[in-house]
Backbone as CSV, one residue per row, in Angstrom:
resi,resn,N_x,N_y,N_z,CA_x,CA_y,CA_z,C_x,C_y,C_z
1,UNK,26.145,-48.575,-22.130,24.770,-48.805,-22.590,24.719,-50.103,-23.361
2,UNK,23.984,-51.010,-23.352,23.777,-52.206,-23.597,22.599,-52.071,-24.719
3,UNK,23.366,-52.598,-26.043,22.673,-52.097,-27.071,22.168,-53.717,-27.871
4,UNK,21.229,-53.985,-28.542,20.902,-55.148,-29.177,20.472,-54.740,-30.831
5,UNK,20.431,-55.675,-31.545,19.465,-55.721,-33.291,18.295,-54.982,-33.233
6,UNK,17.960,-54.987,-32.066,16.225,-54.312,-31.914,16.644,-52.533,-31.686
7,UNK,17.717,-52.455,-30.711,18.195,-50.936,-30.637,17.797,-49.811,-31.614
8,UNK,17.015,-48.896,-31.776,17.007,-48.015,-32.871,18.470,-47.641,-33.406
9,UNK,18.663,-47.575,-34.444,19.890,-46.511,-34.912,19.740,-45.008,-34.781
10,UNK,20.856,-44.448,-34.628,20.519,-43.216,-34.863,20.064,-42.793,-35.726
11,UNK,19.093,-41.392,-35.556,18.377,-40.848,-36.695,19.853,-40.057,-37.669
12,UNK,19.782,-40.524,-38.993,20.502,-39.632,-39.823,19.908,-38.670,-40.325
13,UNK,20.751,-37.233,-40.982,19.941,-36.267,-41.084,19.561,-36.620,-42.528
14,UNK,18.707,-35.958,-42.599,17.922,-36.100,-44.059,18.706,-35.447,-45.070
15,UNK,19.143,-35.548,-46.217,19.826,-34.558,-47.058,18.662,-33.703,-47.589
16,UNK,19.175,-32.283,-47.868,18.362,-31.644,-48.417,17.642,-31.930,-49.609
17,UNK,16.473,-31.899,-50.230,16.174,-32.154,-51.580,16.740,-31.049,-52.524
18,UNK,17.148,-31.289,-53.273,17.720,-30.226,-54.563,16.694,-30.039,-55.989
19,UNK,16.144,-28.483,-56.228,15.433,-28.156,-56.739,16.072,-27.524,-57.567
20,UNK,15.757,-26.928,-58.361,15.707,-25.891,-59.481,17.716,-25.943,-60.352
21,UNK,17.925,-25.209,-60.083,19.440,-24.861,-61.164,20.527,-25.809,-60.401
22,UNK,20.266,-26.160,-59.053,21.207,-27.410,-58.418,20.878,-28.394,-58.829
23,UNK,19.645,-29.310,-59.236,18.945,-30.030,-59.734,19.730,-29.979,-60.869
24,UNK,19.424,-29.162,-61.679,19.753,-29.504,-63.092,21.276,-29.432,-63.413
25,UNK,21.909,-28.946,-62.375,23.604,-28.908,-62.705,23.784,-30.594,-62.720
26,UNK,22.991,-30.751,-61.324,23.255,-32.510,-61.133,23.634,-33.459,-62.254
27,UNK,21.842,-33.120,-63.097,21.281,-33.902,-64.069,22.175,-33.637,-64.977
28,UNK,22.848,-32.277,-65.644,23.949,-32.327,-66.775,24.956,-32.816,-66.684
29,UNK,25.781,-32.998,-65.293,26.963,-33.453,-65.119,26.520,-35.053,-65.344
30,UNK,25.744,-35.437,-64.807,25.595,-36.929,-64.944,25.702,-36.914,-66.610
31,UNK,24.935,-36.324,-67.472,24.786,-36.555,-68.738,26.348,-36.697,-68.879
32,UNK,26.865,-35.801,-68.934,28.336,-35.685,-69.584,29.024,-36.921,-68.803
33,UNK,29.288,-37.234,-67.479,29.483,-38.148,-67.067,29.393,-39.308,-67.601
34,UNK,28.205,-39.953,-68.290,27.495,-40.918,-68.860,28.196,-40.640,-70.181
35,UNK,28.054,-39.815,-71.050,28.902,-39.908,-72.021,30.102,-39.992,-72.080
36,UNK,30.654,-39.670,-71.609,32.234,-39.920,-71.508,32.714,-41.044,-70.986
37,UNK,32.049,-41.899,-70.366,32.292,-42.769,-70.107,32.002,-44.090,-70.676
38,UNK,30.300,-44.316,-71.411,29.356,-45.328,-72.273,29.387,-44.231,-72.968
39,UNK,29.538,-43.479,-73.661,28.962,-43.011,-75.412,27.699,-42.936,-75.391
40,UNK,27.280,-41.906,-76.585,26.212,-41.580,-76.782,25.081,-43.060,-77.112
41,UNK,25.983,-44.187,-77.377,24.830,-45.046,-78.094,24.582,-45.749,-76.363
42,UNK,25.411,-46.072,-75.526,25.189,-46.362,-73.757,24.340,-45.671,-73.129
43,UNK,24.098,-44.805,-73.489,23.559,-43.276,-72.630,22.029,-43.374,-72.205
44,UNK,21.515,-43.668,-71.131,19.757,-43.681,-71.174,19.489,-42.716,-70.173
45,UNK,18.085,-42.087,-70.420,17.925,-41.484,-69.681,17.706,-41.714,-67.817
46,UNK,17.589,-43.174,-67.815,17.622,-43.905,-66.510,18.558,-43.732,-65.621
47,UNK,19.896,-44.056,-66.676,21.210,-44.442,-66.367,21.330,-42.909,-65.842
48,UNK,21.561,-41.218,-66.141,21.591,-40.310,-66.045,20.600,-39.637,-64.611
49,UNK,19.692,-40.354,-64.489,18.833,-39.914,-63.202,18.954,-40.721,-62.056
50,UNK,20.073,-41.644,-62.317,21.004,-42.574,-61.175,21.743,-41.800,-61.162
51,UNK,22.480,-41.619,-61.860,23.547,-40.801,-61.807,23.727,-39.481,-61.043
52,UNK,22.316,-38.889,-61.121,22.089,-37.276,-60.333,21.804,-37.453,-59.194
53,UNK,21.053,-39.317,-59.062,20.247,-39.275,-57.335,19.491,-38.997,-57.528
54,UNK,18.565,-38.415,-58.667,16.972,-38.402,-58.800,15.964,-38.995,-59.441
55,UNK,15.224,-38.911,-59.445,13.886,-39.952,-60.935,13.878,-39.545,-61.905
56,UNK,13.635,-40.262,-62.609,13.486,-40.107,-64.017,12.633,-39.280,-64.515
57,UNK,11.571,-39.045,-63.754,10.491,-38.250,-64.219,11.211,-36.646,-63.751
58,UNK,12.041,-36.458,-62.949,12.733,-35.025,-62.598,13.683,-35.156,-64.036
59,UNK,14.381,-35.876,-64.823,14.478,-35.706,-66.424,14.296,-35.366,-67.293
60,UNK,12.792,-36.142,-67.336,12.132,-36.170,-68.211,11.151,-35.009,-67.848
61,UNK,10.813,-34.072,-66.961,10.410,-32.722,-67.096,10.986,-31.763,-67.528
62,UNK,12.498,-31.845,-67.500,13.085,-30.726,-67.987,13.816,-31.203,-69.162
63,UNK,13.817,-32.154,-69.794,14.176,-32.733,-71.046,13.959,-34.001,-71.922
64,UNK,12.691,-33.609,-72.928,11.614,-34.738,-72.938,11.992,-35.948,-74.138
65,UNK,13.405,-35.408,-74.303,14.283,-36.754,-75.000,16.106,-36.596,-74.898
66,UNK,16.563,-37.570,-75.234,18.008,-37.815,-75.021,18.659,-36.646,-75.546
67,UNK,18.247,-36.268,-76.864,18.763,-35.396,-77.890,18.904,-33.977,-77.093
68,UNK,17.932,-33.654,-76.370,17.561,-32.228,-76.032,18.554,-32.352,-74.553
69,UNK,18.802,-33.473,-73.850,19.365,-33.450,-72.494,21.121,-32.903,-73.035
70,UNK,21.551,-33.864,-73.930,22.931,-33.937,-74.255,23.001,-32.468,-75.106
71,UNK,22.529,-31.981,-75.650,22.445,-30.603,-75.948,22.612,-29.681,-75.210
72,UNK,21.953,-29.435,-74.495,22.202,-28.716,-73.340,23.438,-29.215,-72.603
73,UNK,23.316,-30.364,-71.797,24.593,-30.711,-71.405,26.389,-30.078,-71.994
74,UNK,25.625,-30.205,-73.293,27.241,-30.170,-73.709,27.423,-28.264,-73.894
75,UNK,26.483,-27.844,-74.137,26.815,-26.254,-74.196,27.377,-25.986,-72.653
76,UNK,26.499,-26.378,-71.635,26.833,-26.452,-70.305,28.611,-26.542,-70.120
77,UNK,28.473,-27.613,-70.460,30.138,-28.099,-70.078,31.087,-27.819,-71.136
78,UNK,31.072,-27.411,-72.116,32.006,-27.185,-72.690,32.830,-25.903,-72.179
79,UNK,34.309,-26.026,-72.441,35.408,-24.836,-72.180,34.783,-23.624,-73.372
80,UNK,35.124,-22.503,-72.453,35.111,-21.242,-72.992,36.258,-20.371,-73.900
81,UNK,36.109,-20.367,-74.793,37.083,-19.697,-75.269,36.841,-18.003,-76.231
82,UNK,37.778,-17.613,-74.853,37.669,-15.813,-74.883,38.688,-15.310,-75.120
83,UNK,39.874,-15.789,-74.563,40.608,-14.816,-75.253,41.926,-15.831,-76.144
84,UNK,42.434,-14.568,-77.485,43.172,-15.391,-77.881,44.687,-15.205,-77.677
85,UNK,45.395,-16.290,-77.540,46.614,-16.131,-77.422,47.473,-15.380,-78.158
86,UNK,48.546,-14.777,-76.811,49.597,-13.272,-77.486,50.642,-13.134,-76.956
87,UNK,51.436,-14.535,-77.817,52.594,-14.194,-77.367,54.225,-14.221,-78.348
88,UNK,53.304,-12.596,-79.281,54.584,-11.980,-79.792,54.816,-12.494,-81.239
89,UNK,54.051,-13.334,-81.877,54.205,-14.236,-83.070,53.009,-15.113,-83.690
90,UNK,52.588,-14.726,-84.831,51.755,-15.924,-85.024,52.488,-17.275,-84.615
91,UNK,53.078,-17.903,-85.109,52.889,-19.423,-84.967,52.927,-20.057,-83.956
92,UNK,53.352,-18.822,-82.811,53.237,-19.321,-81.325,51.871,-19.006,-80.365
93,UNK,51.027,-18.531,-80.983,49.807,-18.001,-81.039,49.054,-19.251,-81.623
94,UNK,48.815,-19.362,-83.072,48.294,-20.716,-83.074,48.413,-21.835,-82.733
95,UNK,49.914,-22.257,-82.558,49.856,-23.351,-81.697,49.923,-23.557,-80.445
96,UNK,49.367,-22.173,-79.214,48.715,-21.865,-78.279,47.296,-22.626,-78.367
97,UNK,46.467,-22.215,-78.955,45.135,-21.777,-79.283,44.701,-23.104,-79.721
98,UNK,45.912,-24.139,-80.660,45.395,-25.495,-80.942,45.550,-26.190,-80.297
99,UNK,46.431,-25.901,-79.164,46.804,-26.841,-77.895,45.335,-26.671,-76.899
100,UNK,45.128,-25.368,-76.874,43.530,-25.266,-75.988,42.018,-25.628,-76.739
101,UNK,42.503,-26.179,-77.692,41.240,-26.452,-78.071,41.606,-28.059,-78.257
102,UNK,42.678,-28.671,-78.017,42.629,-30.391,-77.773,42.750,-30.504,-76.440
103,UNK,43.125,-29.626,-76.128,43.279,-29.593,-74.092,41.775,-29.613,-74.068
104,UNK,40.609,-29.172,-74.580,38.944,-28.827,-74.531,38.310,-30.702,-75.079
105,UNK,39.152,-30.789,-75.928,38.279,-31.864,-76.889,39.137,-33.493,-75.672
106,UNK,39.637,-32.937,-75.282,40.314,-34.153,-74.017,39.756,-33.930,-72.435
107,UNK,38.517,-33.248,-72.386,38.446,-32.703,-70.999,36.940,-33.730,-70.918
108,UNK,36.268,-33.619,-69.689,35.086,-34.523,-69.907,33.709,-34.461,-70.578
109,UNK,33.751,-32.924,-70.958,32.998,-32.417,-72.006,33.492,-33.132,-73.120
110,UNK,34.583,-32.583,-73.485,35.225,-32.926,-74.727,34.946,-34.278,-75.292
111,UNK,35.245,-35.455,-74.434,34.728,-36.604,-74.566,33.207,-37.030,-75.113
112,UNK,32.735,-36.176,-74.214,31.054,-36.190,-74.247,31.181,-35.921,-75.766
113,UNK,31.622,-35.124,-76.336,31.243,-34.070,-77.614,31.890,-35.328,-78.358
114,UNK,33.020,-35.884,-78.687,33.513,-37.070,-79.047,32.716,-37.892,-79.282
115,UNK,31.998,-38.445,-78.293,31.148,-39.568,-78.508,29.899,-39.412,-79.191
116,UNK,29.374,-37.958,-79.060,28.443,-37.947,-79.995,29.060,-37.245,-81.206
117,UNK,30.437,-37.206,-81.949,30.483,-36.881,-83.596,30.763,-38.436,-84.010
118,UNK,31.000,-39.209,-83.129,31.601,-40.424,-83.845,30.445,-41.525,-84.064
119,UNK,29.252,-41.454,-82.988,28.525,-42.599,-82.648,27.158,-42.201,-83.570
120,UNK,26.774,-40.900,-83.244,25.502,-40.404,-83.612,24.824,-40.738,-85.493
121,UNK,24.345,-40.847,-85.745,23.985,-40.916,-87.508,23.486,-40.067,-87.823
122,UNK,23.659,-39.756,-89.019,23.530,-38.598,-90.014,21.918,-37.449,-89.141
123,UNK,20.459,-37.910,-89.084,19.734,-37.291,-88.498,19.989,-36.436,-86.918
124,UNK,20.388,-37.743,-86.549,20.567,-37.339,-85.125,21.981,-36.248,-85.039
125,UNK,22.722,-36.153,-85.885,23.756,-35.789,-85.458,23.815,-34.291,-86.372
126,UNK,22.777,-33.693,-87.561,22.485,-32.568,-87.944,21.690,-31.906,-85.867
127,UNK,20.997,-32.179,-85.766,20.653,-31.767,-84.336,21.675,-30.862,-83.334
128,UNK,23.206,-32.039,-83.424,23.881,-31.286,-82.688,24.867,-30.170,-83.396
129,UNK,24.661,-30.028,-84.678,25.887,-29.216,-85.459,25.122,-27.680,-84.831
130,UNK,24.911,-27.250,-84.410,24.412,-26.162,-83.635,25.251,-25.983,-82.056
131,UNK,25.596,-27.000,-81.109,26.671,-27.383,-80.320,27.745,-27.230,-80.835
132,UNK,28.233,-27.774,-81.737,29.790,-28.413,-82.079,30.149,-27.030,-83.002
133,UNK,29.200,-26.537,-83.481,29.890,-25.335,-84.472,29.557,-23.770,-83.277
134,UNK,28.361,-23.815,-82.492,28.409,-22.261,-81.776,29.149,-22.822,-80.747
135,UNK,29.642,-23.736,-80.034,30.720,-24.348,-78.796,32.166,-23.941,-79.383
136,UNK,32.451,-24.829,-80.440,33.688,-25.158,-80.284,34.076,-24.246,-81.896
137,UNK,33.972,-24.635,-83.190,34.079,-24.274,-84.326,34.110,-22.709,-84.451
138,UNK,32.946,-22.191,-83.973,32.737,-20.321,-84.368,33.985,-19.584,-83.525
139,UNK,34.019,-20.115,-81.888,35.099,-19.432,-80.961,36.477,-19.693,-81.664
140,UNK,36.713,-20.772,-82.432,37.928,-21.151,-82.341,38.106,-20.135,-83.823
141,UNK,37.549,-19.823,-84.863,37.508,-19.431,-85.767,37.589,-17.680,-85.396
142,UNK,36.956,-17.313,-84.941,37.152,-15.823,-84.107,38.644,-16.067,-83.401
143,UNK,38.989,-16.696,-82.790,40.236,-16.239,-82.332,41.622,-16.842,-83.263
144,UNK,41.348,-17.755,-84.198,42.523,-17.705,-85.361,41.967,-16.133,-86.120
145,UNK,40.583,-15.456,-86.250,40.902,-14.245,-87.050,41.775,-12.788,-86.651
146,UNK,41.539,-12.936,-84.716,42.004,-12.167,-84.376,43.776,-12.409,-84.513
147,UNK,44.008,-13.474,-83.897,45.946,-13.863,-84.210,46.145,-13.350,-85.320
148,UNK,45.344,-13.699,-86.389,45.783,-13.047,-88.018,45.477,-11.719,-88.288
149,UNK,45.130,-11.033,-87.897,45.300,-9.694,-87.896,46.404,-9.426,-87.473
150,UNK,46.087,-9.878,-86.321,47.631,-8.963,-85.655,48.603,-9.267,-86.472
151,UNK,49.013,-10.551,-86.677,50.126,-10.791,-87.315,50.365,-9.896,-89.163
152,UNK,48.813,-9.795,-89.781,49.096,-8.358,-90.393,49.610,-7.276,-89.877
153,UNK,49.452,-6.684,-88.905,49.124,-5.253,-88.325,50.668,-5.452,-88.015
154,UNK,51.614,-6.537,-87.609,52.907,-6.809,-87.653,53.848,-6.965,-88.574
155,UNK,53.073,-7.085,-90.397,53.750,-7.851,-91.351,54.234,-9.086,-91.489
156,UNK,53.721,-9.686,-90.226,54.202,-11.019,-90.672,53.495,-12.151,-90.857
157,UNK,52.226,-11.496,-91.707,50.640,-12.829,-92.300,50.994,-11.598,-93.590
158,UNK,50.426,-12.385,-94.660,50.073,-11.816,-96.044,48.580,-10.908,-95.525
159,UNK,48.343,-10.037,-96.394,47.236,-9.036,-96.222,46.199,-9.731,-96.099
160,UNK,45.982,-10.507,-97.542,44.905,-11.143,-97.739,44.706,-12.195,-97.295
161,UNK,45.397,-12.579,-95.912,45.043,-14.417,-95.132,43.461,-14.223,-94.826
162,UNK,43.205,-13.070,-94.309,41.807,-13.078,-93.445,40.807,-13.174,-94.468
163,UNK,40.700,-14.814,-94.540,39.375,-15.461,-95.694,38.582,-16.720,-95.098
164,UNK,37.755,-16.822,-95.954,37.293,-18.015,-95.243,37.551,-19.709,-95.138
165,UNK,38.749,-19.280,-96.439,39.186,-20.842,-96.751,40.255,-20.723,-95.585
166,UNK,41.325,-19.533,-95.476,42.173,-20.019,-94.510,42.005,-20.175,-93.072
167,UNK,40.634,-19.675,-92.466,40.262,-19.545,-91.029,39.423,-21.114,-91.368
168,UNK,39.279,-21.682,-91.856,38.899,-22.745,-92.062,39.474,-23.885,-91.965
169,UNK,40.726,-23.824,-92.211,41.629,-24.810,-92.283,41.677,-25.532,-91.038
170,UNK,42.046,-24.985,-89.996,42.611,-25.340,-88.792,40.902,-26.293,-88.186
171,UNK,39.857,-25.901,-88.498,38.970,-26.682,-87.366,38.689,-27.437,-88.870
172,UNK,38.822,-27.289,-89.904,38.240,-28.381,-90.874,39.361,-29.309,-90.537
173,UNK,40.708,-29.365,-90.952,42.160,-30.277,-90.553,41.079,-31.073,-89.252
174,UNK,41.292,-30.586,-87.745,41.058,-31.391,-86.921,39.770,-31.713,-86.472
175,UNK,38.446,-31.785,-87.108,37.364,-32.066,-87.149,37.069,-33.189,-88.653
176,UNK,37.956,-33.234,-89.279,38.390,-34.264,-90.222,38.710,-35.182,-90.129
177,UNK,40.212,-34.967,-89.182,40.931,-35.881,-88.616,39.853,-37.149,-87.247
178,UNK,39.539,-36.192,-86.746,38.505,-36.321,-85.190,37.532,-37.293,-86.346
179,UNK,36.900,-36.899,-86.856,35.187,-37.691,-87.519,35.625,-38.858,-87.906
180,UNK,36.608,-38.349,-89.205,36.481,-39.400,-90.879,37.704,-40.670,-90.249
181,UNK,38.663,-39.822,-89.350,39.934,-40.836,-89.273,40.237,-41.191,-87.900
182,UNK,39.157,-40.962,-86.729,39.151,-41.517,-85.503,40.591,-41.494,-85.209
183,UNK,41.568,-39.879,-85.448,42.489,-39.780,-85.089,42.958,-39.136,-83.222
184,UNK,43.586,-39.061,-83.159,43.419,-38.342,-81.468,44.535,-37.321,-82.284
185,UNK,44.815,-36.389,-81.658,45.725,-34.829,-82.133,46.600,-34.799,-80.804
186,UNK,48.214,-35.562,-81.264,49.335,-35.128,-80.057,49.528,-33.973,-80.237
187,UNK,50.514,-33.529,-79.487,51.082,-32.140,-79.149,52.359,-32.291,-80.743
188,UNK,52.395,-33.504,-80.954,53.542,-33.232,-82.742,52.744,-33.044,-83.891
189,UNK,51.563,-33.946,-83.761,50.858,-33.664,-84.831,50.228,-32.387,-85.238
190,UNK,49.715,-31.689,-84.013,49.520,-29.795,-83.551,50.844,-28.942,-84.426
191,UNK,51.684,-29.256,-83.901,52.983,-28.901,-84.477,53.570,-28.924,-85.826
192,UNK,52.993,-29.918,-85.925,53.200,-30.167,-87.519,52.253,-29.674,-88.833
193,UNK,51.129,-29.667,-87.994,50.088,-28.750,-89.044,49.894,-27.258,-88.705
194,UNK,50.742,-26.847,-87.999,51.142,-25.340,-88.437,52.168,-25.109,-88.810
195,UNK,53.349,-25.588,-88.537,54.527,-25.408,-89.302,54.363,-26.207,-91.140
196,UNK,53.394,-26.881,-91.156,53.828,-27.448,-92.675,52.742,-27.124,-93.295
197,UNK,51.716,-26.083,-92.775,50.398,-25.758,-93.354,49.890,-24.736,-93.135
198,UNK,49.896,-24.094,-91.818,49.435,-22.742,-91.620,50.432,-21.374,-91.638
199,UNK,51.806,-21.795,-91.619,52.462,-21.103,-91.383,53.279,-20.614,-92.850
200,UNK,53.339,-21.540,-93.931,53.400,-21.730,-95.606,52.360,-20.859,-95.660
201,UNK,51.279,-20.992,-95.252,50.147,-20.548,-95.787,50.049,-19.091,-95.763
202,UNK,50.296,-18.782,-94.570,50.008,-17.016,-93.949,51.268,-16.745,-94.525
203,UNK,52.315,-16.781,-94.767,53.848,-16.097,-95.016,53.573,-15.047,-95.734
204,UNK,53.933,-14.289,-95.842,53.910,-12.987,-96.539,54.288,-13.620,-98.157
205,UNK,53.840,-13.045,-99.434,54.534,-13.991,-100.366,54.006,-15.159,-101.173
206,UNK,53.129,-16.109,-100.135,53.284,-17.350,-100.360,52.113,-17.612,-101.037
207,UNK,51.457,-16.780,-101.762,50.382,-17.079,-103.134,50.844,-16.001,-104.074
């Protein structure tokens, strides 16, 4: 067949249009996408409805500013944390549990969540302490209370660990570190703040 510039092309098929909860998976992944990659201060809502393949105005209907998109986004994507680690010992239990929650804060959520504790200012960033504390802070705090029980119910935590200064420690330490000292958390530094802090701390004895 003798084909020329004028030749039609073949018809391609049309992609389906994407509506409702496919739509919006789109639109969140782009968000998180966009953050993790440009930061919350890069982030437009333009840039994000390129990102999905749709308009801006499919955005801006279901989220009528930046604040409210990345909110959602990040509850969306953040790791779940259900159950807590059990294996046979506190200190191998918490430093389970702190390894999955920097394995979380290194994932592309995690990033996302990164860029907005570091970039965001004081207004904007009361907004998301509702994310960062029912996401990441409350789960992680429920499952250091459960490890510490057990490790009562074993004798080997003091009675009285289960408080609020000591279930505190562990996400205040690395949400400290993370904000004030733009630190990253290796697998030694994990290590080192339970053996030279949580583990002093819970000992049977050690107040």
């Amino acid at each position: 067949m003798v084909t020329s510039r004028w030749t039609a092309a073949p018809a391609q098929p049309a992609s389906p249009r994407r509506r409702g909860a496919v739509l919006e998976r789109a639109i969140l992944d782009a968000a998180l996408e966009q953050l993790s990659t440009v930061g919350w201060n890069g982030l437009t809502m333009e840039g994000v409805a390129a990102g999905a393949q749709t308009g801006k105005a499919a955005v801006y209907r279901r989220w009528p500013s930046k604040e409210d998109l990345v909110i959602d986004a990040l509850r969306a994507g953040l790791p779940r944390f259900d159950l807590a680690p059990d294996l046979g010992n506190v200190r191998d239990d918490l430093l389970a549990l702190c390894r999955q929650v920097r394995e979380a804060m290194f994932s592309r959520p995690g990033f996302a969540l990164r860029s907005v504790i570091h970039e965001c200012d004081t207004p904007q960033a009361e907004r998301f302490q509702g994310v960062i504390f029912g996401g990441l802070v409350e789960p992680t705090v429920r499952l250091l209370r459960e490890i510490i029980d057990r490790g009562i119910a074993r004798g080997e935590t003091r009675p009285d660990a289960v408080n609020g200064y000591v279930l505190d420690a562990i996400p205040a330490m690395m949400m400290y570190r993370t904000k004030m000292c733009a630190s990253e958390w290796g697998v030694r530094d994990i290590e080192e703040m339970i053996d030279q802090l949580m583990v002093p701390l819970l000992r049977p004895g050690s107040v």
